[in-house]
N, C-alpha and C positions, 0 to 999 in steps of 0.2 A: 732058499728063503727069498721071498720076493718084495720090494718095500714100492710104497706107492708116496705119489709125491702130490700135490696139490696144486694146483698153480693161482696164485695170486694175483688177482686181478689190478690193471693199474687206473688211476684218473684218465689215462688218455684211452683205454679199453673202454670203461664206464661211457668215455665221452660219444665213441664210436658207436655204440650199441643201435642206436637209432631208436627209433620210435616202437615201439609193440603196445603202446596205450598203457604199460605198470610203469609206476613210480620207482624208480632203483635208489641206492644208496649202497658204497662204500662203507665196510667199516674193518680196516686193518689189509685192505685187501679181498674180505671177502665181501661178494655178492647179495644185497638184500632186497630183495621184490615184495612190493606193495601194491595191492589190489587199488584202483582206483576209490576214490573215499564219496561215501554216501551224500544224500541231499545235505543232512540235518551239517554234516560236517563244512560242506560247500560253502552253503550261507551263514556260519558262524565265521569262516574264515573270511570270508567276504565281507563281511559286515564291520568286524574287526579292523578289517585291512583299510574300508574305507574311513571309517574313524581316525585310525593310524595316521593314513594316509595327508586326509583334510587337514588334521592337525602337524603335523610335519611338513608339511610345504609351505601352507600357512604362515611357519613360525622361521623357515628355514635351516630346518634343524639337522638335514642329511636326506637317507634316501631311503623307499624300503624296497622289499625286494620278495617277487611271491613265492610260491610254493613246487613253482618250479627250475628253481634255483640252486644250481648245487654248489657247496662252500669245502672246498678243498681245505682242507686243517691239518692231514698229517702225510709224510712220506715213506717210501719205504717200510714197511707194509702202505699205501695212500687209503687215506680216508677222506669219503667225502658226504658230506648229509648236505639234506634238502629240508631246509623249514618249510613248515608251512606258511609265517612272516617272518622276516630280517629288516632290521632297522639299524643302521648303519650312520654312524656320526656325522659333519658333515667334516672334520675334522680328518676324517679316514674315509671318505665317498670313494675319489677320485673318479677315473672313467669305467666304464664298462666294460668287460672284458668278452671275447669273441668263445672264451672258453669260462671254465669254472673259475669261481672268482675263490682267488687266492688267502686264506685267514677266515679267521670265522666273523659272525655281524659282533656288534655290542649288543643287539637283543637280538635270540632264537624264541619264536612266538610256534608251540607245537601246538596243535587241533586236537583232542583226545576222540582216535574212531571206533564206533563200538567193540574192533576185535584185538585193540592196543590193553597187551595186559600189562598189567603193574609196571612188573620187571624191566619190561621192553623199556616202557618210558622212563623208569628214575635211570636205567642203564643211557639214552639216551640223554638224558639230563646232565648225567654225569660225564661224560663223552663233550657236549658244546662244552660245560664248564673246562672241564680239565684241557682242553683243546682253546681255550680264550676268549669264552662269549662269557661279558660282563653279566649277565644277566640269561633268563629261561622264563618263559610264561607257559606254563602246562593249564589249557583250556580244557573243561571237560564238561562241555554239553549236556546230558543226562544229568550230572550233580547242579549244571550251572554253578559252578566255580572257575575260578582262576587262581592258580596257584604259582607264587613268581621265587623264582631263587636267586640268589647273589653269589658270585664269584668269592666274595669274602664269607659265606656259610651263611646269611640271613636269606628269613625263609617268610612269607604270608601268604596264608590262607586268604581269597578275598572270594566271600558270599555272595549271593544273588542282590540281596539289601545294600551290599557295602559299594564304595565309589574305588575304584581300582587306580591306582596312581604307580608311578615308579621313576624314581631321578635318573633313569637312562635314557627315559625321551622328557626332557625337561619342563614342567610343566602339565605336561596329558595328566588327565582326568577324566570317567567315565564312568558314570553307574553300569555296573555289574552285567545287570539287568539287560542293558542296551544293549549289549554283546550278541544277546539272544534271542532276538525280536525277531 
């Protein structure tokens, strides 16, 4: 009888991989490859990010942090994800780090890409949440929505019509709409 064993990848593997142009992600250890992401995705994240952005420096409210950014959140099995935004308290900034930054943001902002099914994302969702992100915004382009979760189980739906708000970046406010231009 012969058993086969698996080996478990770590954050410092992850970190060494170098560049091959796919997006990686940790999760328990095991290995996730992500096709680089479409225009329609690019520029919602970007546009977003700038919004984000202006309005957080502006206010001085912390830091954000792009999509290429991985957040280290668990070990042994290590897990590590890459939002597409993180916005980060200024409460909890501190400096940058030369590797993966340590704990997850106070908001995970995912981009929804055409091949992200259901599963994947509320599995993700659930994943920042139960790992320490106060918050989740699932962007989804094609519906034009945004949909924001809370650490404490509150959940809204915010339409193309509606103004998107949420007390983790204090203050921000944005029609919907803008997100998507």
């Amino acid at each position: 009888m012969s058993t086969t064993t698996t080996h478990l990848m770590t954050a410092e593997e992850l970190f060494n991989l170098g560049d091959d142009s796919h997006r990686h992600e940790l999760i328990k250890g095991e290995l996730l490859t992500m096709s680089p992401a479409n225009d329609r995705h690019g520029a919602v994240t970007m546009t977003l990010s700038a919004l984000l952005y202006n309005y957080v420096t502006a206010n001085d409210l912390g830091v954000l942090r792009a999509a290429e950014t991985g957040f280290k959140l668990e070990s042994n099995p290590d897990t590590v994800l890459a939002p597409d935004i993180a916005f980060i308290s200024q409460e909890r900034a501190g400096t940058p780090s030369d590797f993966f930054r340590i704990g997850p943001p106070d908001l995970a902002v995912e981009v929804r890409s055409r091949w992200d099914r259901k599963s994947k994302i509320e599995r993700k969702t659930d994943l920042w949440i139960e790992l320490g992100a106060k918050a989740v915004w699932n962007v989804d382009p094609r519906k034009r929505t945004v949909e924001v979760f809370h650490a404490d189980g509150q959940r809204w739906l915010f339409q193309e019509t509606d103004e998107l708000f949420d007390d983790i970046v204090p203050g921000f406010r944005v029609p919907v709409s803008k997100i998507f231009e």
